[in-house]
Every structure is written in structure tokens, then in C-alpha cells.
N, C-alpha and C positions, 0 to 999 in steps of 0.2 A: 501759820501760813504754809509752811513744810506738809503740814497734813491736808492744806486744800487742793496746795499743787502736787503731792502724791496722788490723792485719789480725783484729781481731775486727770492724769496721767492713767489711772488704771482704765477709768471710764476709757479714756482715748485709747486706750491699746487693746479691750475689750470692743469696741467697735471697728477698730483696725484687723481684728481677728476675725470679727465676724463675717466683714467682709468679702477677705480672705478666703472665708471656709464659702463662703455661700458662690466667691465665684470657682473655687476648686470644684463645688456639687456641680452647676454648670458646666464644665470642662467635661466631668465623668461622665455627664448625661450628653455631651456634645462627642464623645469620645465613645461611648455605648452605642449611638446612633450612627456614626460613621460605621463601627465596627458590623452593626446589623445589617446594613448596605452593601459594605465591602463582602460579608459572607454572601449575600445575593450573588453580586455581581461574578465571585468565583465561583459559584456554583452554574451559572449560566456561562461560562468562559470552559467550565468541566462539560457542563452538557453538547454545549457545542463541537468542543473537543472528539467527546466521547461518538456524537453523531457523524459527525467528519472523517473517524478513525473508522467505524462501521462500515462505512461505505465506502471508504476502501479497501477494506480487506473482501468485502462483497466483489468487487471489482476484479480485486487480483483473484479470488477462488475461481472465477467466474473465467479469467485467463486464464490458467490453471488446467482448469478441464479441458478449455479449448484445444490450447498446446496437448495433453496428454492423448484427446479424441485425434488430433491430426500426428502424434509419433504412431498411434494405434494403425493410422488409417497408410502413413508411408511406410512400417514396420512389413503389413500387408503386401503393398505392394513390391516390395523389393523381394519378398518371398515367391512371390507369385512370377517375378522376373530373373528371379536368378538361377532356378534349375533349367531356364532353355540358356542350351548352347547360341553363344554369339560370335562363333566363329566354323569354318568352314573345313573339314578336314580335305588335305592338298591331293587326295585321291578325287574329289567331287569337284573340287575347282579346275583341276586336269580337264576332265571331262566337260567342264561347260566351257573349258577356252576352245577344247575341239570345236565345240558347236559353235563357236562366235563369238560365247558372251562374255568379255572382257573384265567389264567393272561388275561385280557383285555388291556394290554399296546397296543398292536399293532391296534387295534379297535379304529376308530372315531367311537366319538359318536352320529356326524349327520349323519354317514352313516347305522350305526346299526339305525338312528328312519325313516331314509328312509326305511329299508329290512323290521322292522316291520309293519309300515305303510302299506305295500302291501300286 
């Protein structure tokens, strides 16, 4: 009897194995197919990424130039305004108090040494 119930035991534990094994395949095959997904899914999370980041830095180059075309374009003009005098030497201001004219606010001063010039 020791030998029937041995190898009724073997049988059972060889079935219990197999089990076992067939649902561990299962698992690796449930576990392969996640893993095939999951690579989708990050490569689509990269792509997106990757199109999102492009279009920003398209954005900022694109600021970039703008700023550098308008330092170009104020660089210019503070050139262009800074060799006239903007003030009036107190011999010429003498002279136009003789004549009346009190305030000089409204008077450039490259335009008054142009009128005297002539």
C-alpha cells in the first residue's frame, strides 16, 4: 500500500507541477504582452514629448530674432540721436531771451544751429 500511495502522490504532485508551469507560461505571455504595450505607449509619451519640445524652441528662436532685430533697430536709433546736441549753449540762449523768447522747451537744438548757420 506504501507503493500505491507513493506513486498516487507522485501522479498528484506531477499534476500539481504542471499546473504550476502552464500557469507561470501564462503569466510570461501576459507579462510579454503588457511589456509590448507599455513600450508603445512610451514611445508615444517620447513622441509627443519630442513634438512639444520642438515647438518650443521654434517659438523661442523665433523670439530671439525678434528681440535681436529690435536691439538692431534701437542700437540704430540712439546712434542716430546722439551726436545732436540737446542743449543750448548760454551765448544763443542770451540772445533769444533779448528777443522774447523765454522757454526753449519746444526748440531742438540741431535745428536752431541749422537757422543760425544760414
Amino acid at each position: 500500500m506504501d507503493e500505491n500511495n507513493a506513486g498516487g502522490m507522485s501522479i498528484e504532485t506531477t499534476e500539481r507541477l504542471q499546473a504550476a508551469a502552464e500557469r507561470l507560461e501564462k503569466t510570461v505571455a501576459w507579462l510579454e504582452e503588457r511589456q509590448a504595450a507599455m513600450t508603445g505607449d512610451v514611445a508615444r509619451i517620447v513622441a509627443t514629448v519630442d513634438a512639444t519640445a520642438d515647438a518650443r524652441q521654434r517659438e523661442l528662436e523665433r523670439k530671439l530674432e525678434e528681440a535681436e532685430q529690435q536691439i538692431v533697430e534701437l542700437k540704430a536709433q540712439a546712434a542716430a540721436t546722439s551726436g545732436a546736441r540737446k542743449t543750448l549753449p548760454v551765448a544763443t540762449m542770451q540772445l533769444l531771451a533779448k528777443q522774447g523768447i523765454g522757454s526753449v522747451d519746444g526748440i531742438e537744438a540741431g535745428s536752431l544751429d541749422t537757422a543760425l548757420a544760414d
